[in-house]
mmCIF file of the N, C-alpha and C atoms, coordinates in Angstrom:
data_MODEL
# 
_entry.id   MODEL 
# 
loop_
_atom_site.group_PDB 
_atom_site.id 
_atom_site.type_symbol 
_atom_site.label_atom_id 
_atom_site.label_alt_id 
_atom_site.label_comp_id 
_atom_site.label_asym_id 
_atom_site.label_entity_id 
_atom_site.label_seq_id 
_atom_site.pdbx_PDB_ins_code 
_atom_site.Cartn_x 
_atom_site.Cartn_y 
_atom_site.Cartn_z 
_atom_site.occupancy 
_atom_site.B_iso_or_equiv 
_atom_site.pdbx_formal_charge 
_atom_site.auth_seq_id 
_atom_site.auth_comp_id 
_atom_site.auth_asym_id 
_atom_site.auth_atom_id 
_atom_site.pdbx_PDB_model_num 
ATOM 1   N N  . UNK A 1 1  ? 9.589   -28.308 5.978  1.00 0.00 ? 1  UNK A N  1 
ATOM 2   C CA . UNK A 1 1  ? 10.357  -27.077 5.932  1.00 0.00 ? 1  UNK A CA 1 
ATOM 3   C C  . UNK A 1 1  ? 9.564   -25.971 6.616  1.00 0.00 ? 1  UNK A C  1 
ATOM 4   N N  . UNK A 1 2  ? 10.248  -25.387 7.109  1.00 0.00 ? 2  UNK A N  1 
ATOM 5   C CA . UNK A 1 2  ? 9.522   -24.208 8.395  1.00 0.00 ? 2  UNK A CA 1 
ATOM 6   C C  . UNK A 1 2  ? 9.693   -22.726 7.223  1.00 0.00 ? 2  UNK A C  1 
ATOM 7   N N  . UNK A 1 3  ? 8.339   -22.191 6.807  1.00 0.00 ? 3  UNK A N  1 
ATOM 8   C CA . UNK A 1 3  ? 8.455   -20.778 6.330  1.00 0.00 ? 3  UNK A CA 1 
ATOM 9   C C  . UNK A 1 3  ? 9.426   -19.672 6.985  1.00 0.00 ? 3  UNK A C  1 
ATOM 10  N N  . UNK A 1 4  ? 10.281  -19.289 6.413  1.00 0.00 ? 4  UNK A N  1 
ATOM 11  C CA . UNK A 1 4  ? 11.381  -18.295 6.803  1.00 0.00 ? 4  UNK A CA 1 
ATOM 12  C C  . UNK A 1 4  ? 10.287  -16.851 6.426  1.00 0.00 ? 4  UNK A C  1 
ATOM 13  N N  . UNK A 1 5  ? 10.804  -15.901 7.274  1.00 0.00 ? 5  UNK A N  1 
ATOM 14  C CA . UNK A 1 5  ? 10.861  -14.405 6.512  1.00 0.00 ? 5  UNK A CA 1 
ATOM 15  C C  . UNK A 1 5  ? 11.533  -14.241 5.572  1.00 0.00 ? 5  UNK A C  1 
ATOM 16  N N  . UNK A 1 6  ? 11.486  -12.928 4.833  1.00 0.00 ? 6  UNK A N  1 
ATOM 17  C CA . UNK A 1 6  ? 12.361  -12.551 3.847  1.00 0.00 ? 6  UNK A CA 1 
ATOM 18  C C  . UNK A 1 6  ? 13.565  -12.114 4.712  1.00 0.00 ? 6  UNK A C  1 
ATOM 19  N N  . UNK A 1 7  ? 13.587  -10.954 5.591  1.00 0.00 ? 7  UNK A N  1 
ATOM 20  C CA . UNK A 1 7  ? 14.607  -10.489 6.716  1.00 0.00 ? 7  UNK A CA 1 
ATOM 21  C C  . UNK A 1 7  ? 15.244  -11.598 7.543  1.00 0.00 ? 7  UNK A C  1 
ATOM 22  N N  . UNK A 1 8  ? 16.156  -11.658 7.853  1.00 0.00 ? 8  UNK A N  1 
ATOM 23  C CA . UNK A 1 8  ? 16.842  -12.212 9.085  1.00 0.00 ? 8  UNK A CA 1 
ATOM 24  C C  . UNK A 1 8  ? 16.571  -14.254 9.153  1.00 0.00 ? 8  UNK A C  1 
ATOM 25  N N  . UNK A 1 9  ? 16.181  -14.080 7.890  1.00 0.00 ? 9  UNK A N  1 
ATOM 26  C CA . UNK A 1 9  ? 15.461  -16.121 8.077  1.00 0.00 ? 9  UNK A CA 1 
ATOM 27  C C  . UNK A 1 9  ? 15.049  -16.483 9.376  1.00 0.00 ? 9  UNK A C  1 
ATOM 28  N N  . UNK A 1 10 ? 14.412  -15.047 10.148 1.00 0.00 ? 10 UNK A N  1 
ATOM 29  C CA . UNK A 1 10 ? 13.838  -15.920 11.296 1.00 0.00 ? 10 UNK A CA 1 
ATOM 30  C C  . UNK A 1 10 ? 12.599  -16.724 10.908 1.00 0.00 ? 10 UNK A C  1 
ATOM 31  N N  . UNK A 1 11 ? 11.578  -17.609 11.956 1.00 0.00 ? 11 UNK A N  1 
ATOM 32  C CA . UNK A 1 11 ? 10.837  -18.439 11.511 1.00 0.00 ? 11 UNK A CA 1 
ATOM 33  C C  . UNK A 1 11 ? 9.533   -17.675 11.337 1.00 0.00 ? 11 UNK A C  1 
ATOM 34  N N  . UNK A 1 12 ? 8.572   -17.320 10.676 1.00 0.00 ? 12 UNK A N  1 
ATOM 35  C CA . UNK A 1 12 ? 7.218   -16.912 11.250 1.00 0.00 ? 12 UNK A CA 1 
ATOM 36  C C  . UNK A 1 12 ? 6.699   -16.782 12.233 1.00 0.00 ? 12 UNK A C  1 
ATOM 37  N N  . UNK A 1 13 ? 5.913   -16.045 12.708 1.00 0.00 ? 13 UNK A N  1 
ATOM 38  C CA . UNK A 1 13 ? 5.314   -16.196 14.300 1.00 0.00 ? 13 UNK A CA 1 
ATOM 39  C C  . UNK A 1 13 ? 4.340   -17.103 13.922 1.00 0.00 ? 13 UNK A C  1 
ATOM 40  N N  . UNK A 1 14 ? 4.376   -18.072 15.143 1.00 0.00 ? 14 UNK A N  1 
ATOM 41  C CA . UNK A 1 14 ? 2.709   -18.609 15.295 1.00 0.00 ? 14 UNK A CA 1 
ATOM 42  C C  . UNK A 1 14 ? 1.391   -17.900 14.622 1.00 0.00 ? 14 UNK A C  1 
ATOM 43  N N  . UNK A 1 15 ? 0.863   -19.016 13.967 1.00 0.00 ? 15 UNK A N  1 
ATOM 44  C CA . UNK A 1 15 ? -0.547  -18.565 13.062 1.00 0.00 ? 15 UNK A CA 1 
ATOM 45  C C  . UNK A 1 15 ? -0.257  -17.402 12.325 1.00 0.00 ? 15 UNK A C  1 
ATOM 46  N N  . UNK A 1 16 ? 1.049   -17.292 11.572 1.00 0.00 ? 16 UNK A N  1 
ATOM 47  C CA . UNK A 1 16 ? 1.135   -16.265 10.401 1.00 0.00 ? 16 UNK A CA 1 
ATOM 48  C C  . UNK A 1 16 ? 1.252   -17.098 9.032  1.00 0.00 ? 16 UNK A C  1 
ATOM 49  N N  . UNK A 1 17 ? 0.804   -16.491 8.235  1.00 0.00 ? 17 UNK A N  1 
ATOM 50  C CA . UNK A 1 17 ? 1.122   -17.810 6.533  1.00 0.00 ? 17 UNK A CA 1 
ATOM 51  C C  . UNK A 1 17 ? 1.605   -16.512 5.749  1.00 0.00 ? 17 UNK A C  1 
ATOM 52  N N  . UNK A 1 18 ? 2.284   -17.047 4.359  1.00 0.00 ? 18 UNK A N  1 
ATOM 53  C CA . UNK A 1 18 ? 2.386   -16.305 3.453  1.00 0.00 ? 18 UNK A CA 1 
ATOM 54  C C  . UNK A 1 18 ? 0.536   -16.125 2.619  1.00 0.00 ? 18 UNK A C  1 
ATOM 55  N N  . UNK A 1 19 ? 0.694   -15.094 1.996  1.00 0.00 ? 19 UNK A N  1 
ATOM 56  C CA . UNK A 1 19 ? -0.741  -14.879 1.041  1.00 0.00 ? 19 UNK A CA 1 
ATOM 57  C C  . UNK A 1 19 ? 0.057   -15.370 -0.391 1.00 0.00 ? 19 UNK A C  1 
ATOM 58  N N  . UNK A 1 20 ? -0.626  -16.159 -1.414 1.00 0.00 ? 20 UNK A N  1 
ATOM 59  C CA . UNK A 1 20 ? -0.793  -16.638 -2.381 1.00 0.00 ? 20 UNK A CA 1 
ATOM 60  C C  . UNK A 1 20 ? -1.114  -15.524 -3.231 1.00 0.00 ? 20 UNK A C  1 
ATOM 61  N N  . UNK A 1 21 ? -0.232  -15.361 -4.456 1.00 0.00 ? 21 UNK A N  1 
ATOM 62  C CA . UNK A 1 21 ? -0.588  -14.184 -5.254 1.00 0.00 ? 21 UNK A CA 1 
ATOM 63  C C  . UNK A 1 21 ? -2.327  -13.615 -5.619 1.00 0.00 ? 21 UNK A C  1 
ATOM 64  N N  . UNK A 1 22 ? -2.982  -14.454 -5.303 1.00 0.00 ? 22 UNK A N  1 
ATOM 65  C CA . UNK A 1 22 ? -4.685  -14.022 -5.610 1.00 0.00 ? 22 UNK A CA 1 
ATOM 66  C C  . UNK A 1 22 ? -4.763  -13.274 -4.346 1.00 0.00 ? 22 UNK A C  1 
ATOM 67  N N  . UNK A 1 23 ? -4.378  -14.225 -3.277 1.00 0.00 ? 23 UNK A N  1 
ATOM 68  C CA . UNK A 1 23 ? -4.761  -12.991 -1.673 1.00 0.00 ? 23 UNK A CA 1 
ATOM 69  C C  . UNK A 1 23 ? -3.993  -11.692 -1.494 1.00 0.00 ? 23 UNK A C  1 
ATOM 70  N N  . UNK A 1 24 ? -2.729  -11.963 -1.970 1.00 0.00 ? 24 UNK A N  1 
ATOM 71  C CA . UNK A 1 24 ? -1.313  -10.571 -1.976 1.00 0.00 ? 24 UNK A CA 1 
ATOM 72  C C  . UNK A 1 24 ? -2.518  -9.550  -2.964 1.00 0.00 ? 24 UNK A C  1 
ATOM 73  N N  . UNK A 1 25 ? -3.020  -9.666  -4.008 1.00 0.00 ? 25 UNK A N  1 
ATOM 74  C CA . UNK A 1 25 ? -3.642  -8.937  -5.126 1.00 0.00 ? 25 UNK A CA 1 
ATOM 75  C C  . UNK A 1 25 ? -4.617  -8.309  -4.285 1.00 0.00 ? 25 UNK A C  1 
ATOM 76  N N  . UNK A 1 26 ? -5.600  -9.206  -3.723 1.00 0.00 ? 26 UNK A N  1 
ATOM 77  C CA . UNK A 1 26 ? -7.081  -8.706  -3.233 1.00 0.00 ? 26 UNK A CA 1 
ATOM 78  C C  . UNK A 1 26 ? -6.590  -8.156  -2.181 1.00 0.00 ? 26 UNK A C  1 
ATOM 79  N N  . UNK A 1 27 ? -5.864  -8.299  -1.277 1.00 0.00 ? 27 UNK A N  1 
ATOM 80  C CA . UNK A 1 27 ? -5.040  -7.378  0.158  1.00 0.00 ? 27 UNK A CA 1 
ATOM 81  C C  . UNK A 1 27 ? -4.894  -5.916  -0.310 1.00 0.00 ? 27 UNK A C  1 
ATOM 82  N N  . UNK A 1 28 ? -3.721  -5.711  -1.352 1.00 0.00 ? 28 UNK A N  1 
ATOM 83  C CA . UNK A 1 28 ? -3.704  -4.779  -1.783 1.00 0.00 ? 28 UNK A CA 1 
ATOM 84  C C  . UNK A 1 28 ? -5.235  -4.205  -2.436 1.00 0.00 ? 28 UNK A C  1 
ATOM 85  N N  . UNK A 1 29 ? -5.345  -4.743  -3.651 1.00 0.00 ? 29 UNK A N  1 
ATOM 86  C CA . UNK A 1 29 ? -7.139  -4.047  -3.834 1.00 0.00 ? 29 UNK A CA 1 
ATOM 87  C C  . UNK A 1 29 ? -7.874  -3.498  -2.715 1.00 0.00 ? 29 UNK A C  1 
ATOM 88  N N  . UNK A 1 30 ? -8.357  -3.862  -1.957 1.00 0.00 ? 30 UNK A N  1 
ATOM 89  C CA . UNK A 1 30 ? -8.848  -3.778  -0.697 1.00 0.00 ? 30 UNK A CA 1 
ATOM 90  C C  . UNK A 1 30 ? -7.555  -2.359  0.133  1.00 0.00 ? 30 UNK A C  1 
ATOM 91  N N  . UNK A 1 31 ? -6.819  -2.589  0.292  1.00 0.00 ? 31 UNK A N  1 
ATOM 92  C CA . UNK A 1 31 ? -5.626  -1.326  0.987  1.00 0.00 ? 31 UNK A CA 1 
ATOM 93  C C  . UNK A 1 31 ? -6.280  -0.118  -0.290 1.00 0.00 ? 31 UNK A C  1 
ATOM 94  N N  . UNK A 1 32 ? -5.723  -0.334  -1.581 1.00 0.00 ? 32 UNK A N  1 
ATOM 95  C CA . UNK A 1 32 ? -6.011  0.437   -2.217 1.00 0.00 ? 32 UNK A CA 1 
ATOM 96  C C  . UNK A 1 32 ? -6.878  1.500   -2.027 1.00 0.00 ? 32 UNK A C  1 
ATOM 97  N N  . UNK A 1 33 ? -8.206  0.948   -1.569 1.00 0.00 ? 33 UNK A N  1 
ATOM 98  C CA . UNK A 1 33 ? -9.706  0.945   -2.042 1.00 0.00 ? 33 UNK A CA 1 
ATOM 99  C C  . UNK A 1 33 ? -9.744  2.042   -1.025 1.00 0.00 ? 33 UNK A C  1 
ATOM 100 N N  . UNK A 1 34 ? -9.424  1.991   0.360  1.00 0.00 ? 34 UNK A N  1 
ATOM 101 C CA . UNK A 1 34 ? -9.592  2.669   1.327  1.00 0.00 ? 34 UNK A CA 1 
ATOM 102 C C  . UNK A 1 34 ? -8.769  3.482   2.123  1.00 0.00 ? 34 UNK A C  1 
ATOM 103 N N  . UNK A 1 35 ? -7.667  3.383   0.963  1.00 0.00 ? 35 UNK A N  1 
ATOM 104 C CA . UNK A 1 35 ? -6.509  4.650   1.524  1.00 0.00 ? 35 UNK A CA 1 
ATOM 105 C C  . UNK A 1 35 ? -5.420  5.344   -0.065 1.00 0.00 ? 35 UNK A C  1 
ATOM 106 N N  . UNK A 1 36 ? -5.841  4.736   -0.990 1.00 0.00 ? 36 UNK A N  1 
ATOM 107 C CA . UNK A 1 36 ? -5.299  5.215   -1.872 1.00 0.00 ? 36 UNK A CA 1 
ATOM 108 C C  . UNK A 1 36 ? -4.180  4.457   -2.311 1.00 0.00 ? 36 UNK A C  1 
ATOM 109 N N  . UNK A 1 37 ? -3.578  5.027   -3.581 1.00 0.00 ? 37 UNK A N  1 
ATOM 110 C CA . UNK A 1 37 ? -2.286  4.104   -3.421 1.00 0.00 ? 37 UNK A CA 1 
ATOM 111 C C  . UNK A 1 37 ? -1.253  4.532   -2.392 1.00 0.00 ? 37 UNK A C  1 
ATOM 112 N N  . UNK A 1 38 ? -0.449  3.667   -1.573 1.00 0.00 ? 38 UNK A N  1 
ATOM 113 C CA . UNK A 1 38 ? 0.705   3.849   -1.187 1.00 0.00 ? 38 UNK A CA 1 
ATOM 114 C C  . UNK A 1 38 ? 1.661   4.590   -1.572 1.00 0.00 ? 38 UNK A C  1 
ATOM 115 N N  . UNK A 1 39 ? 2.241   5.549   -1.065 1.00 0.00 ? 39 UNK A N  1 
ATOM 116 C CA . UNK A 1 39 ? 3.217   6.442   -1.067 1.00 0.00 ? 39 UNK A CA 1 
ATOM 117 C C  . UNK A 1 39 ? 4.484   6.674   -0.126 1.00 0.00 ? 39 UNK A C  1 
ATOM 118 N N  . UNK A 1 40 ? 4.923   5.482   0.154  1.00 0.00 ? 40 UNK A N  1 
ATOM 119 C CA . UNK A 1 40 ? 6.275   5.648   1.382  1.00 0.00 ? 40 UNK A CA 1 
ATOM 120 C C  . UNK A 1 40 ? 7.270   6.377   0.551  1.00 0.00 ? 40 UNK A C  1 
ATOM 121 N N  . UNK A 1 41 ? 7.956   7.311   1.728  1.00 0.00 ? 41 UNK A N  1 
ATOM 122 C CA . UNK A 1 41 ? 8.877   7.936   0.976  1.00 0.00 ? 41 UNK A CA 1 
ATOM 123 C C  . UNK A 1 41 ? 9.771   8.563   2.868  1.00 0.00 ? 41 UNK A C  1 
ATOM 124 N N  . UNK A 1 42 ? 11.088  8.827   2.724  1.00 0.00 ? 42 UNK A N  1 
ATOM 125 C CA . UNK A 1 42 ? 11.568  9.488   3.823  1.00 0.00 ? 42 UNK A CA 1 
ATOM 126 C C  . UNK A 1 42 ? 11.960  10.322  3.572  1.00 0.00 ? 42 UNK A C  1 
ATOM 127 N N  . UNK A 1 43 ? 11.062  11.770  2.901  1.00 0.00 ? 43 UNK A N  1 
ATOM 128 C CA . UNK A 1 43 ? 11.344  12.801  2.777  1.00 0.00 ? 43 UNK A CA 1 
ATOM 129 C C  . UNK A 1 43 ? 9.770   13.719  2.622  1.00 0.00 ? 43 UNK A C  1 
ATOM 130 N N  . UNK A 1 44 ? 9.637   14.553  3.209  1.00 0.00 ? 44 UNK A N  1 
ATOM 131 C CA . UNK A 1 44 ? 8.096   15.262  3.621  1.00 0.00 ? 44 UNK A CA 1 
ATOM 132 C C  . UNK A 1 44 ? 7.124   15.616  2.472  1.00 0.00 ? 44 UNK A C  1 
ATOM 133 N N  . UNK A 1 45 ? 8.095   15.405  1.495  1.00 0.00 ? 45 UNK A N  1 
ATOM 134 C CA . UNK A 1 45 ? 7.256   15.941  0.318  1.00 0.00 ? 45 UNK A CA 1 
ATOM 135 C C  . UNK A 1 45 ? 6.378   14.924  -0.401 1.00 0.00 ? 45 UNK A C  1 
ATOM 136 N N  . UNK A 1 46 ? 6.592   13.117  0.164  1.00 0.00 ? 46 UNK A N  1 
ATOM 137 C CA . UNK A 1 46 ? 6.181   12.344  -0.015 1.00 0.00 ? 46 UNK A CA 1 
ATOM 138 C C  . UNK A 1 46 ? 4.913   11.800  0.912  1.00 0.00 ? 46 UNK A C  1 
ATOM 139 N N  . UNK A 1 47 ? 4.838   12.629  1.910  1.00 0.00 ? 47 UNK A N  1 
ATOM 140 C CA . UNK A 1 47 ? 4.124   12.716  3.258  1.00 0.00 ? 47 UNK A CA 1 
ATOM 141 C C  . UNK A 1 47 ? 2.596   12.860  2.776  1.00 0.00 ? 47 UNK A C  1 
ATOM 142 N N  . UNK A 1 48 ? 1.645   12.868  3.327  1.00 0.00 ? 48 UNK A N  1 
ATOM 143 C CA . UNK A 1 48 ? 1.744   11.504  3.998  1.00 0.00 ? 48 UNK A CA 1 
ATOM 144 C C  . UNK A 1 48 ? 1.300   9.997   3.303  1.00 0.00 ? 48 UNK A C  1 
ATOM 145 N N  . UNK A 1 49 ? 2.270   9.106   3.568  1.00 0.00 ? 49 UNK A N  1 
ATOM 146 C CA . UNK A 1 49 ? 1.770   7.952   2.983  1.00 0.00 ? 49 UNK A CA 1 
ATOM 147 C C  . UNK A 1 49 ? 1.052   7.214   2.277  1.00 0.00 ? 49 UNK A C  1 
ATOM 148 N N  . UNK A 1 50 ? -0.289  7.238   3.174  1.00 0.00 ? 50 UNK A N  1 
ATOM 149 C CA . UNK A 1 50 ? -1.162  6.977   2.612  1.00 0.00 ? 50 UNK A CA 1 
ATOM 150 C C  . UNK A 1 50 ? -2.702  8.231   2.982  1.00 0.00 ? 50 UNK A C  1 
ATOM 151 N N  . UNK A 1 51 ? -3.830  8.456   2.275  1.00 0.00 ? 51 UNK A N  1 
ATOM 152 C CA . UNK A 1 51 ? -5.110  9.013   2.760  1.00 0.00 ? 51 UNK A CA 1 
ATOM 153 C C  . UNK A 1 51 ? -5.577  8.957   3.043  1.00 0.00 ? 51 UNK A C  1 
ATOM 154 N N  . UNK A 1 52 ? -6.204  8.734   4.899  1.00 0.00 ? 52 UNK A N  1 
ATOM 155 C CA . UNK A 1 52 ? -6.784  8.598   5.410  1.00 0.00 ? 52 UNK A CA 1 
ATOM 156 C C  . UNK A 1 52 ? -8.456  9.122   5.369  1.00 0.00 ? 52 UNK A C  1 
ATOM 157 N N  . UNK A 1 53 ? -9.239  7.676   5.233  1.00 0.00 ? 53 UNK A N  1 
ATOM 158 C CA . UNK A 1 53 ? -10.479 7.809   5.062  1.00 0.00 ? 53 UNK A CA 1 
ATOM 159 C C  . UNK A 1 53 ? -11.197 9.103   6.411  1.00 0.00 ? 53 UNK A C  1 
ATOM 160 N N  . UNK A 1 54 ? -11.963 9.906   5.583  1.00 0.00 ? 54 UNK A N  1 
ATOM 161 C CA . UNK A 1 54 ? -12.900 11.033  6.397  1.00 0.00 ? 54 UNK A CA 1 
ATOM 162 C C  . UNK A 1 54 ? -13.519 10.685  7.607  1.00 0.00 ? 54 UNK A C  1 
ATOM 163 N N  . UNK A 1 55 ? -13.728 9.360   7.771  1.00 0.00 ? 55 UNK A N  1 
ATOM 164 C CA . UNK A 1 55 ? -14.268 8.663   8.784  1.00 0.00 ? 55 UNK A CA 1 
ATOM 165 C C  . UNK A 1 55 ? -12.861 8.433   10.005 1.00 0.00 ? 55 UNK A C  1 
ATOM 166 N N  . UNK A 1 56 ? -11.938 8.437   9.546  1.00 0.00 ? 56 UNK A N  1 
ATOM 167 C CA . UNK A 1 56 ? -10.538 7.872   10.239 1.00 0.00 ? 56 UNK A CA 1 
ATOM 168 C C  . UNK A 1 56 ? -10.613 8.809   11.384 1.00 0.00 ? 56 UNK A C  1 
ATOM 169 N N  . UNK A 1 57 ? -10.248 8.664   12.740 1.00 0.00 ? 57 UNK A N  1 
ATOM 170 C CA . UNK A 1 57 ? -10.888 9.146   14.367 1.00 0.00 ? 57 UNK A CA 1 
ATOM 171 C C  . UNK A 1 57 ? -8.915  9.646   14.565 1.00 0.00 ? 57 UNK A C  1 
ATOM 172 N N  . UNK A 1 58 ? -8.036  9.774   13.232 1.00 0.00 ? 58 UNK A N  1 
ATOM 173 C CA . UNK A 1 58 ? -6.532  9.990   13.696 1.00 0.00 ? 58 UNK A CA 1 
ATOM 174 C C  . UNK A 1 58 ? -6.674  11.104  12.667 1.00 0.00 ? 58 UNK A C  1 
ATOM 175 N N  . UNK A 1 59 ? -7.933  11.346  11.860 1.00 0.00 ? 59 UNK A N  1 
ATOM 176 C CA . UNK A 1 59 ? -7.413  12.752  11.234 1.00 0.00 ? 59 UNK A CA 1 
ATOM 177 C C  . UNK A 1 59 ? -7.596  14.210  10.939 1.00 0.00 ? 59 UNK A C  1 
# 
């Protein structure tokens, strides 16, 4: 069986896998760690997203 996306059941691209709930966890931990929690929102008051580390060369 060929891994689908969630969107559109197209197939995966070449050399993509799903992460296993321990890697999905530590991905996030790790995102966490160095930008805060996530904040998407489409309205400005939710802006911006995420917090870009002091070191970040976009802020």
């Amino acid at each position: 069986m060929t891994p689908r996306t969630v969107d559109h059941d197209d197939p995966l691209p070449p050399g993509w896998t799903y992460l296993d709930r321990v890697q999905d966890d530590e991905a996030w931990s790790r995102f966490r760690a160095a930008f805060g929690a996530l904040r998407p929102g489409l309205h400005a008051n939710a802006w911006p997203a995420i917090t870009e580390p002091a070191t970040s060369p976009h802020r």
